[in-house]
C-alpha positions as CSV (number, residue, x, y, z in Angstrom):
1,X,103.9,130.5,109.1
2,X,100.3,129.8,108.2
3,X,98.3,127.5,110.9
4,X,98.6,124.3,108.3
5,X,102.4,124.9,108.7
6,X,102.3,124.8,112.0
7,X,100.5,122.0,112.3
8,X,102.7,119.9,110.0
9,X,105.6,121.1,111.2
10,X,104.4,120.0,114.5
11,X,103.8,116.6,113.7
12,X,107.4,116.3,111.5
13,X,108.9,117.4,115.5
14,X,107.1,114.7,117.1
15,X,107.8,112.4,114.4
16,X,111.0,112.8,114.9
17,X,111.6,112.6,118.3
18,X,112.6,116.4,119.2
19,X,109.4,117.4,120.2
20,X,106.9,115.6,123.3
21,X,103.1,115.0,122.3
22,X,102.2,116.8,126.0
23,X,104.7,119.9,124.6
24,X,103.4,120.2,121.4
25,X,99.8,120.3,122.4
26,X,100.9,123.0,125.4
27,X,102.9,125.2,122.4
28,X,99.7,125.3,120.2
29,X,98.0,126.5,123.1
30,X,100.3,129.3,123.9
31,X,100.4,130.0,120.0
32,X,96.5,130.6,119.7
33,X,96.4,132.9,122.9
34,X,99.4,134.7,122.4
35,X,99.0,135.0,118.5
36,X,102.1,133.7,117.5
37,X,103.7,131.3,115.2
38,X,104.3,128.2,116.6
39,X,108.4,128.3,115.8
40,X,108.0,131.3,117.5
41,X,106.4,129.3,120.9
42,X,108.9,126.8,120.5
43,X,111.8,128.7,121.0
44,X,110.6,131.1,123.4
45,X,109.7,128.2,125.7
46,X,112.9,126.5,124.9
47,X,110.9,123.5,124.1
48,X,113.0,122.5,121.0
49,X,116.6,122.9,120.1
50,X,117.3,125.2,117.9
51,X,119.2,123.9,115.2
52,X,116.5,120.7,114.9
53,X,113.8,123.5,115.3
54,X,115.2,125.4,111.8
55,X,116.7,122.2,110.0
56,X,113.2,120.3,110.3
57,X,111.3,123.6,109.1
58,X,114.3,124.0,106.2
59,X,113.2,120.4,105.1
60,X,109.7,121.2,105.3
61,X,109.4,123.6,103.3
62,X,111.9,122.4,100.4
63,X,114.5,125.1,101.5
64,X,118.6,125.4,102.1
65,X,119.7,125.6,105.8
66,X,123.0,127.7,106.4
67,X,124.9,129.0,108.9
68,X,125.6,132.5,108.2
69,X,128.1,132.9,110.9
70,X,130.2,130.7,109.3
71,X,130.3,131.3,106.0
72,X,132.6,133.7,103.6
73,X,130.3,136.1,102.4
74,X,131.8,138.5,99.8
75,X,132.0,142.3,101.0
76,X,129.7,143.9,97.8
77,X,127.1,141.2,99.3
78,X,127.0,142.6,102.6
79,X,127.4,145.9,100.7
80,X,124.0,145.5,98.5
81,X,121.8,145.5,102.2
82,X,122.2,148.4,104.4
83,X,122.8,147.7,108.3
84,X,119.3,149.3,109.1
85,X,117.3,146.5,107.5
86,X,119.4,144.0,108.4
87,X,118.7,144.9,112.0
88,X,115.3,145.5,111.7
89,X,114.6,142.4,109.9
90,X,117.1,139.9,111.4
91,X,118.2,138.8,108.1
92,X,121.7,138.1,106.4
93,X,122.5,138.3,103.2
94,X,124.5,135.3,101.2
95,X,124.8,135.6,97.8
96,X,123.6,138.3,95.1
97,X,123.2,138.0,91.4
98,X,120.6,138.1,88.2
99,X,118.7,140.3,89.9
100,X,117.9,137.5,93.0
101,X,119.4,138.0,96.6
102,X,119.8,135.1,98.5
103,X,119.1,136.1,102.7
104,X,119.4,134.3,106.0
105,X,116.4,134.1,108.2
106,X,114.5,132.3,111.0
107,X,110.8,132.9,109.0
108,X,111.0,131.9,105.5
109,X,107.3,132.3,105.5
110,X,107.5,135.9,107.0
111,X,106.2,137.2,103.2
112,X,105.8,140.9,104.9
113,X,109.8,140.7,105.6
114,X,110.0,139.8,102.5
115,X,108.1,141.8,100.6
116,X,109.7,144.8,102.3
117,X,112.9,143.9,101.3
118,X,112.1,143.5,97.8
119,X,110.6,146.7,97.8
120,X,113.5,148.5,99.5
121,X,116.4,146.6,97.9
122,X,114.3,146.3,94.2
123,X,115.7,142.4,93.7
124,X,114.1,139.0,94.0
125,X,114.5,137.5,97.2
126,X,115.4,134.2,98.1
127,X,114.8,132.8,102.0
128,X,117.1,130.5,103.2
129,X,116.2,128.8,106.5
130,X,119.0,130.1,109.4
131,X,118.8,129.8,113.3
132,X,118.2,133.4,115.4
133,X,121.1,132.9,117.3
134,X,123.2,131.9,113.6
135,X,121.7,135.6,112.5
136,X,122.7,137.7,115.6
137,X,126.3,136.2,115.6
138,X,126.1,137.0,111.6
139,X,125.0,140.7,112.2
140,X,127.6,141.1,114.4
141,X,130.4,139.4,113.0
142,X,130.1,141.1,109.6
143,X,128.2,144.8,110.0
144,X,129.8,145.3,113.8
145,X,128.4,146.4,117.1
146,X,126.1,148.9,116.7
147,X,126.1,149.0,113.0
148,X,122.7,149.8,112.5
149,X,123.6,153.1,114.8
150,X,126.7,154.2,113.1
151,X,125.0,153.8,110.0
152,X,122.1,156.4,110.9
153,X,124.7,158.8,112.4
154,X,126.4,158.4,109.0
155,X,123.4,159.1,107.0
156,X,122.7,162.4,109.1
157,X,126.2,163.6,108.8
158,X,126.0,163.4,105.0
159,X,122.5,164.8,104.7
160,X,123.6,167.9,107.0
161,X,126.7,168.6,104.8
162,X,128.7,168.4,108.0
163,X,132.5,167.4,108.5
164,X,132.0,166.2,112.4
165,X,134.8,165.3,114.3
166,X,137.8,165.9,112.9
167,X,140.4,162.7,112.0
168,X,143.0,164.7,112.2
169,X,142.2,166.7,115.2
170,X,144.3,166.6,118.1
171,X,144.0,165.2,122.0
172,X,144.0,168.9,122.8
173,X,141.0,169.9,120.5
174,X,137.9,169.8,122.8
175,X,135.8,168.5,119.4
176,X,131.9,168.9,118.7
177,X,130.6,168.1,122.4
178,X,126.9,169.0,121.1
179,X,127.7,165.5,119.7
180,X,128.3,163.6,123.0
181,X,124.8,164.0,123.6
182,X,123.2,162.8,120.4
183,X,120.8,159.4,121.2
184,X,122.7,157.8,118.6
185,X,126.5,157.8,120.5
186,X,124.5,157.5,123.5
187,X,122.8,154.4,122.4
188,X,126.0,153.1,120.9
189,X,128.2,153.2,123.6
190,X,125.2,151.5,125.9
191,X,125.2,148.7,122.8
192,X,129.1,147.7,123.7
193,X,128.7,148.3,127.4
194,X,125.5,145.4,127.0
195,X,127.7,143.4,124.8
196,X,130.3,143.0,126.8
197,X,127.9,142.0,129.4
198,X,126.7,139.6,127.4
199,X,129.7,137.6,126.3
200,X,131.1,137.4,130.0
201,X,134.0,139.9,129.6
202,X,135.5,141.3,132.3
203,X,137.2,144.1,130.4
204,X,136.5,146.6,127.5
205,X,139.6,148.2,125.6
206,X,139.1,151.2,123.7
207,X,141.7,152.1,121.4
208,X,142.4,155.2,119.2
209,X,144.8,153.5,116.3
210,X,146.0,155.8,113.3
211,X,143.7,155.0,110.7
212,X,140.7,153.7,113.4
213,X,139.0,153.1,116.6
214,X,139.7,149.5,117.8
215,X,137.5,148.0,120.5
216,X,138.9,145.0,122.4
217,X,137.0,142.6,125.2
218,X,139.0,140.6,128.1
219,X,137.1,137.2,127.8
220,X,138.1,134.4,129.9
221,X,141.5,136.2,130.1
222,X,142.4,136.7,126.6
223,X,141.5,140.2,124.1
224,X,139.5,139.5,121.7
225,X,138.7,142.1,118.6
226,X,135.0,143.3,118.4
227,X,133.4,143.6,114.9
228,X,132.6,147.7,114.5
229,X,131.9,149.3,111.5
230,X,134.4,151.0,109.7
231,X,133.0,154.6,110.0
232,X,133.5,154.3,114.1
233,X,136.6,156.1,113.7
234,X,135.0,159.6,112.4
235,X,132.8,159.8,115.6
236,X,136.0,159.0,118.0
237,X,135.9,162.0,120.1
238,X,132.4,161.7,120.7
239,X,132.3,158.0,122.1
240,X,135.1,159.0,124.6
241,X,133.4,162.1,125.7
242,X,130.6,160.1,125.9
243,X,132.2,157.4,128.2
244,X,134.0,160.2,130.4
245,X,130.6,162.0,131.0
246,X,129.3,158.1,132.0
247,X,132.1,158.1,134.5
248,X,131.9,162.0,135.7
249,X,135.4,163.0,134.4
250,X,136.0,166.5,133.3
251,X,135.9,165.9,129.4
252,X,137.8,168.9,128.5
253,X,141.3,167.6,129.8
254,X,142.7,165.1,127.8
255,X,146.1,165.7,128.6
256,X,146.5,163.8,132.0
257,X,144.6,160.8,132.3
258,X,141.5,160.1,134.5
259,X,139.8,157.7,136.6
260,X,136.0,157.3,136.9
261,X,133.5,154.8,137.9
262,X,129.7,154.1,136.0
263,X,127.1,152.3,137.8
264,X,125.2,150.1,135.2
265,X,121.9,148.2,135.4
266,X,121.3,144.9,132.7
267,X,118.2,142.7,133.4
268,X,117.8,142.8,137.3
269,X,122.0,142.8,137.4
270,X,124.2,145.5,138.3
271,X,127.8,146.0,137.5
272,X,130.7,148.6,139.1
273,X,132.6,150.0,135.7
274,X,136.2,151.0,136.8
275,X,136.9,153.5,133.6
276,X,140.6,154.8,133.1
277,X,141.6,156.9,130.4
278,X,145.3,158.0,129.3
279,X,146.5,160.1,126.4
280,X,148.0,158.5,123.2
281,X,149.0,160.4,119.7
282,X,145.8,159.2,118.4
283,X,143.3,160.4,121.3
284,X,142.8,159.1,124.6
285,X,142.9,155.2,125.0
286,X,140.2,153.9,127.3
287,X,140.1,150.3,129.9
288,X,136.8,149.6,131.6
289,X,136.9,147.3,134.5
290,X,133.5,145.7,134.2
291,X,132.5,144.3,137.9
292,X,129.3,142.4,139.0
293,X,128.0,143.6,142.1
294,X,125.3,141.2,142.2
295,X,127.9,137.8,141.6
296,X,127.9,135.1,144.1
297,X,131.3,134.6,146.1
298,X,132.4,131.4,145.2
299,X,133.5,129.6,148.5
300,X,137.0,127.7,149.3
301,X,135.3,123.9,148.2
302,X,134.8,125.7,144.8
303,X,138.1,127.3,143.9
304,X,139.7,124.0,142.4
305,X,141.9,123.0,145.2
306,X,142.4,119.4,145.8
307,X,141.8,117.5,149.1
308,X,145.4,117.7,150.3
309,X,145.7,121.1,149.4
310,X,143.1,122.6,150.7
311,X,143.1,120.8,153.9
312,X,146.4,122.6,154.2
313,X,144.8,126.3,153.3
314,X,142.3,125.5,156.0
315,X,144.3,125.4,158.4
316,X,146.5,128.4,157.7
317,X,143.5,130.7,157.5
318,X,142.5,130.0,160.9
319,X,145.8,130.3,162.7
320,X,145.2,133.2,165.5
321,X,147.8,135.4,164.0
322,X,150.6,135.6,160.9
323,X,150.4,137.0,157.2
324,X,148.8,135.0,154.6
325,X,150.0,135.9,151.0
326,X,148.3,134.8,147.9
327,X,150.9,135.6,144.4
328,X,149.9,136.0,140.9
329,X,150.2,138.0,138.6
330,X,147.2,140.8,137.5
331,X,144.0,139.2,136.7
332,X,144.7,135.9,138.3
333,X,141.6,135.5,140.5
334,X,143.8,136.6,143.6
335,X,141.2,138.7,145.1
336,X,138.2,135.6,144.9
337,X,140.3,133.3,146.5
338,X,140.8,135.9,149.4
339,X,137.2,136.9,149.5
340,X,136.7,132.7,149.2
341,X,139.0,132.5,152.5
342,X,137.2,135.4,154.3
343,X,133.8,134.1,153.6
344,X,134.7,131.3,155.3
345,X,136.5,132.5,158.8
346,X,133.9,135.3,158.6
347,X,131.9,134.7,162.1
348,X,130.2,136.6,164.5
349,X,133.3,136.4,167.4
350,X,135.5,137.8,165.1
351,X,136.1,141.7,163.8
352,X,137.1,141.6,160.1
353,X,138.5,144.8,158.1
354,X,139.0,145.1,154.2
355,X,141.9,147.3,152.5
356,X,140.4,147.6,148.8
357,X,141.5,149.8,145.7
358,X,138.9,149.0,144.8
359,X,136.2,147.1,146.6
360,X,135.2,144.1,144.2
361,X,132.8,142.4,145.9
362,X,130.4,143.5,148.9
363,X,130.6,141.1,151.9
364,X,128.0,141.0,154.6
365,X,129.5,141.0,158.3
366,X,132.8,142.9,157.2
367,X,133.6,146.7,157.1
368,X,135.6,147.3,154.0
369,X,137.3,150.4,153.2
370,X,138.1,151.9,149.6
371,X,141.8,153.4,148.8
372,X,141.4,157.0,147.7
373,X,145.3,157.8,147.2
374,X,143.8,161.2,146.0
375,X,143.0,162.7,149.2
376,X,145.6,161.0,151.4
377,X,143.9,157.6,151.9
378,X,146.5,155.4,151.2
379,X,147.3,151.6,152.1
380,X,149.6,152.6,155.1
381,X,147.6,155.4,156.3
382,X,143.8,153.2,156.0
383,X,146.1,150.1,157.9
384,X,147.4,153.0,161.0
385,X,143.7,153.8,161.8
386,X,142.3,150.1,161.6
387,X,145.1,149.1,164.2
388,X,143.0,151.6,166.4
389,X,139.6,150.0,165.6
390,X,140.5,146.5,167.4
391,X,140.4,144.0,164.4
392,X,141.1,140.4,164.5
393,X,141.9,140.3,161.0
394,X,143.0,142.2,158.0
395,X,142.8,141.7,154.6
396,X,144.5,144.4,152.8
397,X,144.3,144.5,148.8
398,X,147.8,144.5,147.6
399,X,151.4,144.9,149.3
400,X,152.5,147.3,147.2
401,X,155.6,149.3,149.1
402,X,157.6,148.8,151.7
403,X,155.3,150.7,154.2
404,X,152.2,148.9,153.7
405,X,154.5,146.1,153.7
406,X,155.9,147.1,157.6
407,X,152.4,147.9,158.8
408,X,151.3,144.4,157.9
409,X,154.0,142.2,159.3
410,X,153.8,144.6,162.3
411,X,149.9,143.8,162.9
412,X,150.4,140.6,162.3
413,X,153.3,140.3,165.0
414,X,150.8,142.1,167.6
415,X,148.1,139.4,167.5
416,X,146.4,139.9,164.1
417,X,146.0,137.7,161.1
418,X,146.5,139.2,158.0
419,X,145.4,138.8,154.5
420,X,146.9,140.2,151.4
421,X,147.9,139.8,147.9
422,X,151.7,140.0,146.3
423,X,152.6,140.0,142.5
424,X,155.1,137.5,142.1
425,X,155.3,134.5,139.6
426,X,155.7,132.0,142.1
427,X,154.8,131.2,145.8
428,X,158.6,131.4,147.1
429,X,159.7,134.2,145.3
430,X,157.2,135.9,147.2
431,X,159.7,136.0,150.1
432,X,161.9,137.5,148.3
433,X,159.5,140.2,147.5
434,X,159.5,140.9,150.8
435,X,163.0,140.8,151.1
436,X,163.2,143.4,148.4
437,X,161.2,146.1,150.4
438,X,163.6,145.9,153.0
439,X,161.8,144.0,155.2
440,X,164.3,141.9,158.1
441,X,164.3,138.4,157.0
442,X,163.7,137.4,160.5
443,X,160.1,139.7,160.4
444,X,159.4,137.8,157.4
445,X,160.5,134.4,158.9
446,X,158.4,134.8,162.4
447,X,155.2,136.3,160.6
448,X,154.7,134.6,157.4
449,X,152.3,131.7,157.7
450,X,152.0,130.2,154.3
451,X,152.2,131.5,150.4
452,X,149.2,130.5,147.6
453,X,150.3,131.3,144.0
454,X,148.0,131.2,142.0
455,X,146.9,131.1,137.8
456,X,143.5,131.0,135.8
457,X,143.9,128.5,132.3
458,X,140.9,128.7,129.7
459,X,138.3,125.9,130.7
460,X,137.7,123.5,127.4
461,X,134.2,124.2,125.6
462,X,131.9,121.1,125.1
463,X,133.6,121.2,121.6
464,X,136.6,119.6,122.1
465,X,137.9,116.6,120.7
466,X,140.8,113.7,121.6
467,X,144.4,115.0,120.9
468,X,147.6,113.2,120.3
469,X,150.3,115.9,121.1
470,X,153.9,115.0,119.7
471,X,156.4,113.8,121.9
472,X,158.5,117.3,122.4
473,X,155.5,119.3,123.3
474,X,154.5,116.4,125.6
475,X,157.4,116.8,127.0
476,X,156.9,120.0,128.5
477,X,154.3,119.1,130.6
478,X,154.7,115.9,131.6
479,X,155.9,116.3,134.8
480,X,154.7,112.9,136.3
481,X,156.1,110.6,133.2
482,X,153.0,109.4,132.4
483,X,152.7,106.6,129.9
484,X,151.4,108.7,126.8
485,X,149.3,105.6,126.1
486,X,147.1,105.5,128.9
487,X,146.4,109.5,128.9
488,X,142.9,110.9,127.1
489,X,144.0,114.3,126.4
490,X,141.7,116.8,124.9
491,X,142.2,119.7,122.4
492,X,140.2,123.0,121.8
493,X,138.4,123.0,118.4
494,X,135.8,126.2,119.1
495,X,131.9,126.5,118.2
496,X,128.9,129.7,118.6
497,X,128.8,128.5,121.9
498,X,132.6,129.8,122.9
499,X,133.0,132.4,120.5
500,X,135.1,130.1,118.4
501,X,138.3,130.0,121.2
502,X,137.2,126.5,122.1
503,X,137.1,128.3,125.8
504,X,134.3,128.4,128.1
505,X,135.3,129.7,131.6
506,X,138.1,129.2,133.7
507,X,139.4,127.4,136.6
508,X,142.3,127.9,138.5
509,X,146.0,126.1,139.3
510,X,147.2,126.4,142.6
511,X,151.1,125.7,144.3
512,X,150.7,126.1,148.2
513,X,153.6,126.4,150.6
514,X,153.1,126.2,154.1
515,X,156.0,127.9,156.2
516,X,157.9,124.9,159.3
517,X,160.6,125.7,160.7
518,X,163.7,124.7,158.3
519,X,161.9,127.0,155.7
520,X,162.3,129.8,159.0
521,X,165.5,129.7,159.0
522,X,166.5,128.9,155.6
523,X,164.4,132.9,155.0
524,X,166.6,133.9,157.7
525,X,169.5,132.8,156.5
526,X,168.4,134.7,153.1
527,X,168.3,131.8,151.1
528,X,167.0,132.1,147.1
529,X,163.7,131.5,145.6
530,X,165.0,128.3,143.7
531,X,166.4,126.9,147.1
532,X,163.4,127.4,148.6
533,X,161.4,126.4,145.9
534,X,163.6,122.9,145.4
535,X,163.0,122.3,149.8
536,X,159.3,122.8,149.4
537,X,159.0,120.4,146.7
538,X,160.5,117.9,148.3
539,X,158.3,118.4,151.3
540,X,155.4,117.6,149.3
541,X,154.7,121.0,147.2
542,X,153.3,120.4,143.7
543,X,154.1,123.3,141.5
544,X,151.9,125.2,139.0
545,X,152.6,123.3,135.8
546,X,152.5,120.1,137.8
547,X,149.0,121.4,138.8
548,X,148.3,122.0,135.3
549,X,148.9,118.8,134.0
550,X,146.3,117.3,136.8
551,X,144.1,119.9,134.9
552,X,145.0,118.3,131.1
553,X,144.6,114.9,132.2
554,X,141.1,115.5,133.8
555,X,139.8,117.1,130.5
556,X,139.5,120.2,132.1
557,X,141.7,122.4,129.3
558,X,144.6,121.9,127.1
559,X,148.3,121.7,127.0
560,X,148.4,125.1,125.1
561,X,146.7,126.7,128.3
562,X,149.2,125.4,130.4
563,X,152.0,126.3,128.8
564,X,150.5,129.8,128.2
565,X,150.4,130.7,131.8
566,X,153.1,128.8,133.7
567,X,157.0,128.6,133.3
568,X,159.4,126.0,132.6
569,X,161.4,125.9,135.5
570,X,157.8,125.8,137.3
571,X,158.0,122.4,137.0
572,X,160.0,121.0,139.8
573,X,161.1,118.2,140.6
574,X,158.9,115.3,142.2
């Protein structure tokens, strides 16, 4: 923009109330010694909302104000501007025809950008006034990840004459490794590795499909697809090579599948990526655990628990001695509410040991010990040698067999509280877990202290809006009877902001159980899950779904949620 522009579009700001006097005087400042435009400033300074930043410059200069990201825009469209240049340029196309070609950007004033693209594309060119964020989403959303790359590799193939990787090659075919170190797969698979990043997921799927390569992230515990071009698939082999040489796996083998880790840095932020590969017809299928090393651990008064509840937790994870068992099933947030409960008893008197496949987060104060099955260095055999190295308590990462099972109730019978985790769908049938790995029921009844099952449900976005549910799906979750009348409940609707879920984040649901002696002898006397499910609710227990519903009637997320993550006969009876 040209300084009389700037000025006017400073005063339009002010005028309208986005903008201070003492901000706008500040930005000019910053613009004249930095040599930017004052939009520019603006943004970088956060000073002004984005959308009121673009609108107010859209109105000022006579111009339409879209939002790309949302918008249909016909294939031959996106067709008529290669990925390079929108990349380069941070533009969008719209609309194309008569010789004009309509484009999305955050300059409308930029006439270099625009020159160069009516010298590269030979049309008229039409700006229309977008946000930066509206054109990244865009870019994304319609050319893929990393289109700009695939695009060049494209280009170089064709101009070499070469055929590449094979489609139809097959998981025993080694394939062009020369290619696994070209820049461009290099900087591509560092593109979805940042992305992920980026949008919070705590996954990356990469998956080999007949006719294409599809690339999934785990986001707030749900896949979603990523946007890739559709010339990913010819450079398959070299993107998983490229990934297995990341995570020091022996590329050549692609018969058996492999386990690797990648150490990753991202602006002052590292991350632990757990890779695992295993053979499919189409080529090897690829999960990436993506771990922050650097997160905070959340502590107990965090987690979601109410008052009575976790009064009661407190006082089970201080008890001299027992097994404490946390249930849920993969991707619950088992593991943070352990590391939340270790945090907490985690004092200088004390000796605490770790069991971890693998170690998640890094905990001053506590010597924790990785699983390495490989070499021998299993649950039972790690849990032997700690019995040796005096703790006071144990946390081991999963009870997965009945050995690691014995040597935990055992070290909790000889003076030791211990921590662990159990997949079961509910906090009672957790007994019967135990039960299952032949454990005596009167081990299971003198050691057990108490049981936390445990669920993550979708957090509502700021987008949401009021929701009148019908009677039958009210129905389901309406465990307290509430008068429908007097209940505000919420619904997801979905924005930029959440990726369009209407999800931002999670929080958890929590039933507790907290073994007395009737629910001693009542494991002794092998009694089911339901019966002791029904006794603990009417000692007070409040089951998931109840739980849940406390969530939907706080605002907190939705019915759906809810009903996606617990069962029916969760429910109870209060």
């Amino acid at each position: 923009m040209t300084g009389s522009h700037d000025q006017r579009l400073g005063q339009l700001l002010v005028n309208r109330g986005f903008l201070a006097p003492e901000d706008l005087e500040s930005a000019v400042r910053e613009a004249h010694s930095s040599g930017e435009h004052l939009p520019q400033v603006l943004t970088r300074l956060s000073l002004v909302d984005e959308d009121e930043l673009q609108t107010t410059i859209s109105q000022m200069l006579g111009l339409p104000f879209a939002k790309p990201s949302e918008m249909h825009i016909p294939k031959e469209v996106l067709a008529s501007t290669p990925a390079k240049l929108v990349t380069r340029y941070q533009i969008i196309p719209l609309e194309a025809g008569n010789g004009v070609l309509k484009i999305a950007m955050a300059d409308p004033m930029d006439m270099h950008t625009l020159e160069d693209l009516r010298l590269a594309l030979k049309v008229e060119i039409e700006p229309v006034v977008s946000t930066a964020t509206e054109i990244y989403e865009a870019i994304k959303k319609y050319y893929g990840v990393g289109a700009e790359t695939m695009e060049k590799m494209v280009d170089s193939r064709e101009e070499d004459g070469g055929e590449g990787v094979s489609i139809e090659s097959t998981i025993d075919d080694v394939g062009d490794e020369s290619m696994v170190e070209d820049a461009s797969i290099v900087r591509f698979v560092n593109q979805i590795i940042s992305e992920s990043i980026t949008e919070r997921a705590t996954d990356i799927h990469i998956e080999p499909l007949e006719e294409s390569l599809r690339i999934r992230y785990r986001i707030d515990g749900v896949l979603s697809e990523v946007a890739v071009p559709p010339s990913i698939k010819q450079f398959q082999s070299a993107i998983i090579s490229r990934i297995k040489i990341m995570a020091d796996m022996n590329i050549a083998e692609r018969r058996l599948p492999q386990d690797g880790k990648i150490k990753v840095r991202k602006a002052d932020h590292d991350f632990d990526l757990r890779v695992s590969t295993i053979p499919t017809p189409y080529g090897e299928s690829i999960a990436i655990r993506i771990l922050s090393r650097d997160e905070e651990l959340v502590n107990l008064n965090n987690l979601g628990f109410d008052a009575e509840n976790l009064e009661l937790l407190r006082s089970l994870i201080i008890r001299p001695h027992g097994i404490m068992l946390v249930s849920g099933p993969t991707g619950s947030g088992k593991s943070t509410t352990l590391y939340a409960a270790l945090k907490e008893i985690n004092k200088v008197d004390v000796k605490i040991f770790t069991v971890e496949d693998p170690i998640e987060y890094r905990m001053q104060g506590i010597t924790q010990v990785q699983v390495h099955a490989s070499i021998g260095l299993t649950f039972a055999n790690i849990l032997r040698t700690l019995l040796r190295q005096d703790p006071d308590i144990i946390m081991v990462g999963e009870i997965r067999d009945e050995e690691t099972a014995q040597i935990s109730i055992r070290a909790a019978l000889t003076g030791h509280l211990v921590f662990s985790t159990i997949h079961t769908n509910d906090a009672c049938g957790s007994v019967t877990r135990l039960l299952d790995m032949n454990i005596e029921p009167f081990l299971v009844s003198s050691s057990l202290n108490g049981i936390v099952a445990q669920r993550l449900v979708r957090s509502l976005c700021t987008c949401h809006q009021a929701f009148h549910p019908s009677p039958q799906l009210l129905a389901q979750v309406n465990v307290t009877r509430d008068d429908p009348s007097t209940l505000n409940l919420q619904r997801a609707v979905g924005c930029d902001r959440c990726r369009f879920t209407g999800y931002r984040g999670r929080t958890a649901i929590y039933e507790l159980v907290g073994m007395n002696e009737d629910l001693r002898r009542m494991v002794v006397a092998r009694e089911s899950a339901g019966v002791l499910k029904k006794y603990a609710v009417s000692q007070g227990m409040r089951p998931l779904r109840r739980l849940g519903w406390d969530k939907v009637k706080e605002g907190v997320t939705t019915i759906d949620e809810v009903l996606r993550v617990t069962m029916e006969d969760e429910m109870g009876v209060d």
